[in-house]
C-alpha positions in Angstrom: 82.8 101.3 128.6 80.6 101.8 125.7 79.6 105.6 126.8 83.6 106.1 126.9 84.3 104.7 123.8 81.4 106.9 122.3 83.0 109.5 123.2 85.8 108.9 122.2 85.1 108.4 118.6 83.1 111.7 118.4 86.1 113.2 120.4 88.0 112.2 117.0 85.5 112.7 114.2 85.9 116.4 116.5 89.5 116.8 115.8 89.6 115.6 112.1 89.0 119.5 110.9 90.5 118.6 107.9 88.6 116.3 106.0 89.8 112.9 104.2 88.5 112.6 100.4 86.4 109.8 99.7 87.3 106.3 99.9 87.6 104.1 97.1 86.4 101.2 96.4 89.9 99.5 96.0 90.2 100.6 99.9 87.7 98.2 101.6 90.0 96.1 103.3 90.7 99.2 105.6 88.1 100.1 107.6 88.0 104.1 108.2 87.1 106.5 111.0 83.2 108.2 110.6 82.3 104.7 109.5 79.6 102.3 111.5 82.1 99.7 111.5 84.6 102.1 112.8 82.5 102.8 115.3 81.9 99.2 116.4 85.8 98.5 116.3 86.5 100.9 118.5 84.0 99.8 121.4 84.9 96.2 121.3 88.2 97.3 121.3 90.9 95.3 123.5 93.4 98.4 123.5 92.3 101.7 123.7 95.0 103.3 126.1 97.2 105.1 123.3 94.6 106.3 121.3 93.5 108.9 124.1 96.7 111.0 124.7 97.9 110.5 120.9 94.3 112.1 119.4 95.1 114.9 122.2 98.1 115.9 120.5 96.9 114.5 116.4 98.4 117.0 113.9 98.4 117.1 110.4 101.6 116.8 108.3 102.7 120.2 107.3 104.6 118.7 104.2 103.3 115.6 102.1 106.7 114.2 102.8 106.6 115.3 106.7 104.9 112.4 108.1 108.0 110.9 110.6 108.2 114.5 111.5 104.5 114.4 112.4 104.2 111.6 113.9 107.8 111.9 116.2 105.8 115.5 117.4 102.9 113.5 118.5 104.8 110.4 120.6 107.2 113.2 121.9 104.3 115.2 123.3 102.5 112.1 124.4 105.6 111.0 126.3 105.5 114.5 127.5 109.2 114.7 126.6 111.2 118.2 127.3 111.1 119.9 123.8 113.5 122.7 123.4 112.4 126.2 124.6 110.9 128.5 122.5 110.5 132.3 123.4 107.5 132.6 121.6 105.4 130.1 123.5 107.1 130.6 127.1 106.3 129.9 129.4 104.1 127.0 127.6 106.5 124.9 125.8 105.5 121.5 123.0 107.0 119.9 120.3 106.0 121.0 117.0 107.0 120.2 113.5 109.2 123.4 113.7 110.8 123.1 116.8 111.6 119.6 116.7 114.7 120.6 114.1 117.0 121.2 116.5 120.9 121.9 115.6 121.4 117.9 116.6 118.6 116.6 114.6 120.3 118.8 111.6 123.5 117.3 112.0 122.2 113.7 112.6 119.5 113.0 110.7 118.9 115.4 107.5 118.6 118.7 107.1 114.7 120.1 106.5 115.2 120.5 103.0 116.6 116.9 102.4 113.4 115.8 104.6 111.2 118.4 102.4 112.8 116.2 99.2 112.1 113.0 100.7 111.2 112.2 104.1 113.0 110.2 106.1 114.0 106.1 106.8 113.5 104.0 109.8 116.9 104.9 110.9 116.3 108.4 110.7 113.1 108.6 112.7 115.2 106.2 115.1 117.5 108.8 115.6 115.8 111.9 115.3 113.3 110.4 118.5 116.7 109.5 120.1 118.5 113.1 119.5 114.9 114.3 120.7 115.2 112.5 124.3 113.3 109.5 123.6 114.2 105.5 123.9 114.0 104.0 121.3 114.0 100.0 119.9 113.8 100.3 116.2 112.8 96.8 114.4 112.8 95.9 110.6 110.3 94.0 108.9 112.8 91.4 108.0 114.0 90.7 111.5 110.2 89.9 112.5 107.3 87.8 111.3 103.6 88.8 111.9 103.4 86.8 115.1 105.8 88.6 117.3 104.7 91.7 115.4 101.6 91.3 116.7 102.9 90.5 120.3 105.2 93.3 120.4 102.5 96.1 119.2 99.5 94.8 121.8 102.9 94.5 124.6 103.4 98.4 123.1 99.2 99.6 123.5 99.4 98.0 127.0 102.5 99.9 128.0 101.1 103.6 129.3 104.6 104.7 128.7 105.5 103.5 125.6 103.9 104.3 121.6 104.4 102.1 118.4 105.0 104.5 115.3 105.2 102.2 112.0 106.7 102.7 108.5 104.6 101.3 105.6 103.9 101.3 102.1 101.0 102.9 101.1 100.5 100.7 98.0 100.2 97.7 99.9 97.7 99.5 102.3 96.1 100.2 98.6 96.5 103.8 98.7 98.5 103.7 95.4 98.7 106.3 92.8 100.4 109.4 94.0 100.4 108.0 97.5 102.3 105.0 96.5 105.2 105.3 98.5 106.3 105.2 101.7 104.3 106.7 105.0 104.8 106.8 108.7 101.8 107.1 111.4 101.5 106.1 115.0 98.9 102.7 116.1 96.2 104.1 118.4 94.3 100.5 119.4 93.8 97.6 118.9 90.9 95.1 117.9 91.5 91.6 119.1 88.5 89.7 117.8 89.3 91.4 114.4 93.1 91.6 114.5 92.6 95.2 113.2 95.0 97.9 114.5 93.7 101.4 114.2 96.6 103.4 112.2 96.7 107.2 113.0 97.3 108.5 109.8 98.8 111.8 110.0 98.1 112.5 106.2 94.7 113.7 107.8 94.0 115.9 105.0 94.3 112.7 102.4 93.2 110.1 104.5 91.1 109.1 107.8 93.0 107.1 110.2 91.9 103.1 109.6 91.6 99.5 111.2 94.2 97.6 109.4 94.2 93.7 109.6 97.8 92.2 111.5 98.7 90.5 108.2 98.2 93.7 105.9 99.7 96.4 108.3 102.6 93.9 108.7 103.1 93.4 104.9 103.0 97.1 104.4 106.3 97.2 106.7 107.8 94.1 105.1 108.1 96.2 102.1 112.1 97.8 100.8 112.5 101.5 101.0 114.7 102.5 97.7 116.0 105.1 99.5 117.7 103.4 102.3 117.5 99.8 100.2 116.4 97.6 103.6 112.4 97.1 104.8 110.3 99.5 106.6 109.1 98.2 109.9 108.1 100.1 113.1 109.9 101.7 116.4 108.9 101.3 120.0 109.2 104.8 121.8 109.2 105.3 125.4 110.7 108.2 127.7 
């Protein structure tokens, strides 16, 4: 298990092209990737399943505001869901940040300027997963505690068909500043003996992805978005 989870990790440190700047000290409740306690996480990890096919198909938001559309392209890929054909690629065929605005995601969710302007709520990345082909159970912060948080994201890692995208604040991950707002990544793992999940960020060119403790990641959700004025909180997708 140790060789895999080796591997893994370099398999990662690999794909991260795009380098994070440095951490700062006001960070070091979040443990990063490329770190020896990283490393250490990750091989006495109790849930590594979803970490394998999501850093197969890890991108990088295009936009600073892009990261639901990001992080939809990765689950969608993972769940190796039918993406709409492009001539381009044929006979290959994949979600990308492009091709996931079909006409119904226009007319249900936002248009890509709108998104461009200011990224989108929980109830839009419910819906743009759902007009995409996916199943979706959308929670709020507010309708959960960090207990059956907790139970619902490890039920989530263990399910090979299912992924666990969350919606945080980035302030209360302290990532403030210009990255104060609002951000949504996927959950690769999960560290029992530390209660640290490993959050995927797909800002990859601000940040690495980190171990977040149970009680912070869930305070980060339990958090109101002003633009749809209710709390963030995370969505279960399966095929």
């Amino acid at each position: 298990m140790a060789s895999r989870m080796t591997f893994a990790a370099a398999a990662l440190a690999a794909a991260l092209t795009l380098m994070a700047p440095a951490v700062r000290a006001a960070d070091d409740d979040l443990v990063y990737f490329l770190t020896p306690e990283s490393e250490r996480l990750f091989e006495t990890a109790s849930e590594t399943g979803d970490f394998y096919p999501l850093i197969a198909r890890f991108v990088s938001e295009t936009r600073q505001t892009f990261c639901g559309i990001a992080s939809s392209v990765m689950v969608l890929n993972a769940l190796e869901i039918p993406p709409p054909v492009e001539p381009q690629w044929y006979p290959s065929q994949y979600w990308s940040e492009d091709t996931i605005f079909t006409l119904p995601v226009l007319e249900k969710v936002a248009s890509v300027q709108q998104i461009e302007g200011g990224g989108i709520t929980l109830d839009q990345l419910e819906v743009l997963l759902e007009t995409s082909g996916a199943t979706v159970d959308r929670v709020f912060a507010a309708d959960t505690d960090l207990d059956a948080f907790r139970k619902a994201a490890i039920a989530t890692l263990q399910d090979p068909n299912a992924y666990l995208v969350v919606n945080v604040s980035r302030a209360v991950l302290g990532q403030g500043g210009v990255d104060g707002g609002g951000h949504i990544s996927p959950i690769a793992a999960y560290n029992a003996e530390a209660d640290r999940f490993l959050f995927l960020d797909v800002a990859r060119y601000k940040y690495l992805p980190s171990w977040i403790t149970a009680e912070r990641l869930y305070a980060a959700m339990n958090t109101i978005d002003t633009t749809s004025k209710k709390t963030r909180g995370y969505v279960v997708v399966r095929k």
